[in-house]
N, C-alpha and C positions, 0 to 999 in steps of 0.2 A: 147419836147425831153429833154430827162436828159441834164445838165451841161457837168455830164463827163459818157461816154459810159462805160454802163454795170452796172450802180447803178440806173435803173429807173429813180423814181422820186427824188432821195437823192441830198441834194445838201450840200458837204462835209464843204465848205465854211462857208456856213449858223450855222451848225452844229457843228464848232470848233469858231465863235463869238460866239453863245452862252452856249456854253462849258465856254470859258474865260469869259462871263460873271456871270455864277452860281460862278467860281471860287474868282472873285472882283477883277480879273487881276495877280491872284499869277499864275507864270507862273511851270509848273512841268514838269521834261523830263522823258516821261514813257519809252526812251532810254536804262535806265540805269542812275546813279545817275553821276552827273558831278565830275568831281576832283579840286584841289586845289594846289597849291605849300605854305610849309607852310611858305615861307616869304611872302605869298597873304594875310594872315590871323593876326587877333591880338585880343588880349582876350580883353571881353568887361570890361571898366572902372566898369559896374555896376555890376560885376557878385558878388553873394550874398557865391559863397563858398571862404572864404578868405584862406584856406587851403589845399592843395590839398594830399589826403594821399595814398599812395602805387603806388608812378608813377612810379618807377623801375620794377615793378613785372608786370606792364600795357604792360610797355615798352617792355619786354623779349618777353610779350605776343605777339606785333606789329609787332616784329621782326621778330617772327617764323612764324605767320598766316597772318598777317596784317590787319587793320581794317575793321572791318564786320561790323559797325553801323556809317552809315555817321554823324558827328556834321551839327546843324543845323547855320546856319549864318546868318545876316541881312547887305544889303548894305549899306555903311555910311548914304545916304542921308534918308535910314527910321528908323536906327538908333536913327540920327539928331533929325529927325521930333518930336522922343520923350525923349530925352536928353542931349536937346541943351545945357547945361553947359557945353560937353564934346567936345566941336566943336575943339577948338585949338588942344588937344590931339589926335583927331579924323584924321582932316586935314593937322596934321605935319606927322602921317600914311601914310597915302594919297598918302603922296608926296615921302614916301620912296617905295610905289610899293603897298599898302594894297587895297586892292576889298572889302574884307568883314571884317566885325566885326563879333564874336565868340558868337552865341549865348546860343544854347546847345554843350558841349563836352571841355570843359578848361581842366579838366584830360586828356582826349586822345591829346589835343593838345599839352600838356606838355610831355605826355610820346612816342609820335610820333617823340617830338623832340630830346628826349634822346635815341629813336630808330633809328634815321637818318633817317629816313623816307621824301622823297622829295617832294609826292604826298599823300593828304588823300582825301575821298569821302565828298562830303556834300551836302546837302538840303539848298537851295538859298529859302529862306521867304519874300516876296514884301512888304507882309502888314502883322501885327500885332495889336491887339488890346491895350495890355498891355504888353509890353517885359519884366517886373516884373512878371505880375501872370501868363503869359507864363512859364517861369522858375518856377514858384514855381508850377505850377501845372504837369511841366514837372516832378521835383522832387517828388511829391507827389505821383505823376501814375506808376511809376519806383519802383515798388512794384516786390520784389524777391521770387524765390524759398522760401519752408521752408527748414530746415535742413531738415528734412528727405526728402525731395524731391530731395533737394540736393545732400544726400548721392546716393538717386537711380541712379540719373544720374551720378554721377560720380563712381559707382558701374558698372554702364552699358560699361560706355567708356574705365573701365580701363579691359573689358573683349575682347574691339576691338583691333586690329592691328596698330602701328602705322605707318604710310608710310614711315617714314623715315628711321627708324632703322629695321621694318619688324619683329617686336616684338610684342606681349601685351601692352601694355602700363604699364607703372610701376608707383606705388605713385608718385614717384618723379618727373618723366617725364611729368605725367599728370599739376603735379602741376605748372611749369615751361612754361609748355601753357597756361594753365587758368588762370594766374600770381596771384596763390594762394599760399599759404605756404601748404607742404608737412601735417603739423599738421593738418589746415583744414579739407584736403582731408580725412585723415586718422581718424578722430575724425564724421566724419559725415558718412563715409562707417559704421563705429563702431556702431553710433545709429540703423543701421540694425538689430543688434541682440537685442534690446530692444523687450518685450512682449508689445502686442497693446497699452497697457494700458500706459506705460511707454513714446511710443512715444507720443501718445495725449499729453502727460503731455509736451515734449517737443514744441510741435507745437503750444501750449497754452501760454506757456512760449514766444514762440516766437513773437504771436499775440499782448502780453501787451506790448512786447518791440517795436512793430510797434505802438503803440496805440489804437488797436483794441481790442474789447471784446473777450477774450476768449472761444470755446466752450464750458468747461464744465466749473465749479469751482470747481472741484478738485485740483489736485496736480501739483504746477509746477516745471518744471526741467530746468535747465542750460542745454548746452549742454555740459558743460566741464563735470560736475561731472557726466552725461549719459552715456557719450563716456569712460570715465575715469572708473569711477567703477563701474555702475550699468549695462553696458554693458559685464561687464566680467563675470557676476554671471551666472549661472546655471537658468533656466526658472522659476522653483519653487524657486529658492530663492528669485528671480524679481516679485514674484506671492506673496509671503510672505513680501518682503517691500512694494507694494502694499498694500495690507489687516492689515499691522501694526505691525506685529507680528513678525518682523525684523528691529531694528533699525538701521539708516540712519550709525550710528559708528561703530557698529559688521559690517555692511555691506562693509563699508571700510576695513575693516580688512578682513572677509574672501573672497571679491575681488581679494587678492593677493594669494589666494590658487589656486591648481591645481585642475582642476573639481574633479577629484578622490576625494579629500581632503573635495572640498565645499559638496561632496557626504555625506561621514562620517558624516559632521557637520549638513546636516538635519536627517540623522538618532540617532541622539544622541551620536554619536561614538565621536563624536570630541566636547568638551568645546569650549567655547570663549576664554577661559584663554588660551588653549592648540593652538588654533588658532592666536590667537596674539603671543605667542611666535614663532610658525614655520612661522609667514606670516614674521617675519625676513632674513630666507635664504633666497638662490634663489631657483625657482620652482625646477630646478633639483634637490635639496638636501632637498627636502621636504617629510616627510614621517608621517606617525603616529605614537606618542609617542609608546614605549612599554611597556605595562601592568606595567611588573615588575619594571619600571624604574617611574610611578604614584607613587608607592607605598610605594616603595625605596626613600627617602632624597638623594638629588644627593651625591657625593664623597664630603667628608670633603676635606682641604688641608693638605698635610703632617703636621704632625707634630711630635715634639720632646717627646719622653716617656722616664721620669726622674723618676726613683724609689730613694726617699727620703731615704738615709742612715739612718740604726738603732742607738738608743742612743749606747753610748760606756756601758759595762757592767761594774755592779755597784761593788766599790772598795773592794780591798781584804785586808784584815787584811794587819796592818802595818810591822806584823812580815814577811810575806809571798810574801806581794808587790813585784813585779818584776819590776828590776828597769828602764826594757822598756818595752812600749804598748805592746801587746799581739796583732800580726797578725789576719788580718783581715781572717776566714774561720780556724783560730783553735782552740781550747777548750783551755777556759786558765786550767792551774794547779791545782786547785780545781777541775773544772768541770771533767777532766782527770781522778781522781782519781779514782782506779776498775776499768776502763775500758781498754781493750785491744785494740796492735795496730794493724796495716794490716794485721799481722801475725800471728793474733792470740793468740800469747803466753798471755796474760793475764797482761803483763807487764805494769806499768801506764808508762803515757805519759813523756820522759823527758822533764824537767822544759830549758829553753832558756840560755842559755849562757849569760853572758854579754858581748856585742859587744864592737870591739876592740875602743882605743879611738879616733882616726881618722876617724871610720867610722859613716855616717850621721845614724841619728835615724832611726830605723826600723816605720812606719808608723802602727797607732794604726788599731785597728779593733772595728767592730762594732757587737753586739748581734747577730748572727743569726737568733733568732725569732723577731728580731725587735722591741719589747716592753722593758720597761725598768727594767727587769731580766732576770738573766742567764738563759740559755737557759740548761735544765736540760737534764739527758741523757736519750736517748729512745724515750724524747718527742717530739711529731711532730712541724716541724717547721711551725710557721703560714706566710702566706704569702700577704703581705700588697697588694692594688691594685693600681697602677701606677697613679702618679698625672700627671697630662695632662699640660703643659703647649704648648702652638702655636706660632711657635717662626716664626715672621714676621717683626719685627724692632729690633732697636738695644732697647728700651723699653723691650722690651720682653725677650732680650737675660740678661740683668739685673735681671728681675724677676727672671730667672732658676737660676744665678749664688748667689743672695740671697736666695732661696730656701733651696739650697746644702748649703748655711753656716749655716743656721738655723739649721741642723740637724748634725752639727759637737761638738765632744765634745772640750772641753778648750786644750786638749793636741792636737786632731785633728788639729783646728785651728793654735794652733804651728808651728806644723808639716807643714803646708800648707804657713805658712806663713814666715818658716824658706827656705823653698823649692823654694818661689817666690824670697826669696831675694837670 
């Protein structure tokens, strides 16, 4: 008769010693994993990561979900067994309440503690062969997602519900549970829009940074500069830096165009050069040059248009001289002569007065036609073309005001100089 009614010939006893024996006496509670208090626990003197990085963002994580992956522990006495120099450290533990040494999980137990966390799960290990290449094989086997697998999954999750808010999930939020930085998230969703070709390249990339041989030996990509700018391109233009026929630097640049724009630029509508200038605004104030504006030199800057005064006309007999300049826009005396005034009558021009003697010199005048002879009657006046000067410093403003003396005659000059003082 069976041991215990209702199992035949089973005998339950039998069959859980030799359970425990396959096992070598490590004892496992198929329960459900045990708990801990983390003033139970203490990291092991040997553990090989002397650094522990991103335990704030672990921690946020602990807070909000709590630990989903038990640390593994060893109890002092098989600890001991294999790094008996640590006895004293061990044993003065001991004594302030410690059960277990920290085998796998020193990050979660760090960031558990900066979570307040009371209670964490763990895996109780009896026996161990090497608690050295336990750990390093631990580490070794702890082989990740690639980015793009990455991106899928967190593609996927930020399309679910979140419980607490009753929302989507948002970059941010997601990022704040997975205690990832927002950029991550958003830099790996991003590799999504890479053409196949592109990703490979990333996952290749990724494998040498594990230390694995890459699939192909083509092309390897970061995932920053993927994310960054070969993800924003247009498919043919990811199809065209593939095949080569797109440099890696125009690619940067028309990266920053609006698709419309990266459009133009494989039809030939759009330069590089034209491209590199507008990839300066922002997308909204991006548009395509206009034709006439290629063509056209942009707008000079203002500048000042100085018509160089005509020489003073050449002197008149001694007898005849008048003994002030002749106004600048009338016919001296000579040239007058035959000719009539407004009036018609046929009358010559009368000759100037002599100005009273208090009053300042009438200011000379210069040729009409601008060369240096009188300017004859009837004949057309020629007309000189404007000397340009760009007046932009006080340099400049120099230049013009020597110009204009260059072209004054010796009484001119007087005149001007009687007038400043």
């Amino acid at each position: 008769m069976s041991p215990t009614p209702g199992l035949g010939n089973r005998d339950l006893e039998a069959e859980r010693a030799a359970a425990r024996a396959r096992l070598g006496g490590q004892k496992l509670i198929p329960q459900g994993l045990p708990t801990a208090r983390l003033d139970q626990l203490m990291p092991s003197p040997e553990n090989g990561r002397k650094k522990l990085h991103k335990v704030a963002e672990l921690a946020r994580t602990l807070k909000s979900d709590g630990m989903n992956t038990a640390m593994t522990v060893l109890p002092p006495e098989v600890f001991l067994a294999k790094y008996p120099q640590h006895t004293a450290a061990v044993q003065e533990a001991v004594a302030r309440g410690v059960v277990y040494v920290v085998h796998h999980g020193h990050r979660r137990l760090a960031a558990a503690k900066e979570a307040g966390l009371q209670e964490v799960p763990i895996l109780v290990r009896h026996k161990v062969t090497s608690p050295r290449i336990a750990a390093i094989q631990e580490n070794l086997q702890r082989m990740g997602l690639n980015p793009i697998e990455e991106g899928e999954e967190f593609n996927e999750t930020l399309q679910e519900i979140d419980e607490e808010t009753g929302k989507v999930y948002s970059q941010r939020g997601l990022a704040e549970r997975v205690g990832a930085s927002q950029t991550y998230i958003s830099h790996r969703v991003a590799l999504l829009r890479l053409v196949p070709e592109l990703r490979q390249a990333v996952v290749d990339h990724w494998l040498k940074e594990q230390g694995l041989d890459p699939e192909t030996d083509g092309l390897l990509l970061p995932v920053k500069p993927a994310a960054t700018v070969y993800a924003r391109l247009r498919e043919d233009l990811q199809t065209m830096f593939v095949a080569g026929s797109l440099a890696p630097e125009d690619a940067a640049v028309v990266a920053k165009l609006r698709e419309d724009l990266q459009g133009a630029f494989v039809e030939g509508k759009l330069t590089i050069e034209d491209a590199t200038e507008i990839s300066k605004l922002p997308q909204s104030q991006q548009k395509l040059p206009d034709p006439l504006e290629r063509e056209q030199p942009s707008p000079a800057p203002k500048k000042a248009v100085v018509t160089p005064p005509a020489p003073a006309p050449a002197p008149a007999p001694e007898a005849e001289k008048s003994p002030v300049p002749v106004p600048r826009g009338e016919a001296s005396p000579e040239g007058a002569a035959g000719q009539g005034d407004d009036t018609g009558s046929g009358d010559p021009a009368p000759k100037p007065e002599a100005p009273a003697p208090d009053a300042p010199p009438t200011p000379p005048a210069a040729s009409s036609n601008g060369g240096g002879e009188q300017q004859k009657p009837g004949a057309e006046v020629a007309v000189l073309p404007p000397r340009v000067i760009e007046i932009r410093g006080e340099k400049d403003l120099d230049e013009l005001v020597l110009a204009l003396i260059a072209h004054l005659t010796d009484e001119e000059r007087d005149y001007v100089r009687q007038h400043l003082t």
